[in-house]
C-alpha positions, 0 to 999 in steps of 0.5 A: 500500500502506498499512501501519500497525503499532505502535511496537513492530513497527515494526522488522518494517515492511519485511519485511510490506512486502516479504512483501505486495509479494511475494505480493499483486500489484496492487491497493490493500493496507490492512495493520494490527496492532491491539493490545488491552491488557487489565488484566493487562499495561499499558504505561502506569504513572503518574509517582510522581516527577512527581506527588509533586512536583506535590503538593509545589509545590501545597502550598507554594501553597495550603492544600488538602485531600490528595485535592484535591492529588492529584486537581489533580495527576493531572490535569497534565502528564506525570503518565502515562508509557508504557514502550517494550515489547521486541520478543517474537520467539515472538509475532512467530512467531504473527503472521507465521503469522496474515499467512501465513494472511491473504494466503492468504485474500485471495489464494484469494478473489481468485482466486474473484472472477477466475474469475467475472470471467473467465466475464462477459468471456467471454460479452460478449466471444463476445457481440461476436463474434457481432454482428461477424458480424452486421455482416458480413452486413448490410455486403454489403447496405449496400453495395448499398444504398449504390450503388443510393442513388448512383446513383439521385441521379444518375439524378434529376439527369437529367445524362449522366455520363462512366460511367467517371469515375462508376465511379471516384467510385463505387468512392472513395466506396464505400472511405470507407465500407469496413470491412473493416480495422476488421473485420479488427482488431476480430477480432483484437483479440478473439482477443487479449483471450481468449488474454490472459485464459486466461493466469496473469500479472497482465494486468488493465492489459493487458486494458484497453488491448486493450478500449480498441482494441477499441472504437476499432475498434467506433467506427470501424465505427459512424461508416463504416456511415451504415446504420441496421440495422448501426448499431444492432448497433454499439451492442450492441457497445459497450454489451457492451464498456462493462460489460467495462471496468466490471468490469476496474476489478476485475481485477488 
């Protein structure tokens, strides 16, 4: 939060402060009062003192013309001084009401910036979804892809195998490439960040770390499929996933 108010205010700091921690959650917060002094009131009035004085010492130096005295004098130091205003608490009313209203303002388009973010993180999220079941169906093929491959190398070796001892390799292969825990994760995973999303807290943190487990799960996936159709699936995926975390660098 950075908070920049005249010296005049300043005694009101903490309190804008707390009103904007308040109502104003996360995000970066850049608050300023400007103030626009017009020519009917000034807090700024010249030093008669000083400048008498200064014209009083340039005489006694030198013989100069008057106006040139006080044009060198107007032109040194302290000649200008500003007098500290007090706090006027009728006009402190029409700005706490100007903050109200501004915080209102911020908060509604917020609000409007949330909904659309919310729509986009639905449809990418019902978008992954739909290609999860896609690599389920590819998965019961490239399981049996997977197995004819094996054992047609075996086949070209021309060995005799012990059948049982290659069922058990088999079957220890076939695990590694398994994904039916990154499936099952990657499911719940998504049904967490829809639960998450439809809930009224601040929860873009939050939203974050699930997006960032749920593209672990996606990895996962790719690097166990060795299956070019169901790979190029995963990358759909994670391409849905990258414009995710994009736009959750917005989402409060």
């Amino acid at each position: 939060m950075n908070v920049r108010i005249p010296s005049v205010y300043k005694e009101k700091e903490l309190k804008v402060r707390s009103e904007l921690s308040k109502k104003l959650r996360r995000g970066k917060i850049d608050f300023s009062i400007y103030i626009e002094v017009t020519g009917d009131e000034t807090t700024t009035v010249i030093n008669k003192e000083v400048v008498n004085n200064y014209i009083d010492q340039l005489r006694s130096i030198a013989e100069t013309k008057p106006e040139n005295t006080l044009e060198i004098a107007m032109r040194l130091p302290d000649v200008l001084k500003t007098e500290r205003q007090e706090l006027d608490k009728n006009e402190w009313l029409e700005i706490e009401k100007t903050i109200d209203f501004a915080i209102q303002e911020v908060n509604i388009f917020r609000a409007d910036e949330g909904a659309t973010l919310a729509n986009d993180f639905n449809n990418r999220i019902t978008a992954i979804q739909k290609l999860s079941e896609e690599v389920l169906i590819l998965d019961k093929e490239r399981m049996l892809l997977v197995r004819e491959r094996i054992e047609k190398a075996v086949d070209d070796l021309k060995q005799n195998v012990d059948a049982n001892r290659f069922e058990q390799e088999l079957i220890y292969y076939l695990e590694k490439l398994d994904i039916t825990e990154e499936k099952v994760r990657l499911k719940n995973h998504l049904d967490y960040f829809l639960q998450e999303l439809s809930g009224n807290e601040s929860n873009g943190k939050k939203l974050a770390f699930i997006s960032q487990e749920i593209g672990r799960e996606i990895n996962t996936m790719g690097s166990k499929s060795n299956f070019a159709p169901m790979q190029k699936v995963v990358v759909q995926m994670k391409d849905e996933l990258e414009k995710i975390k994009e736009q959750l660098l917005n989402a409060l």
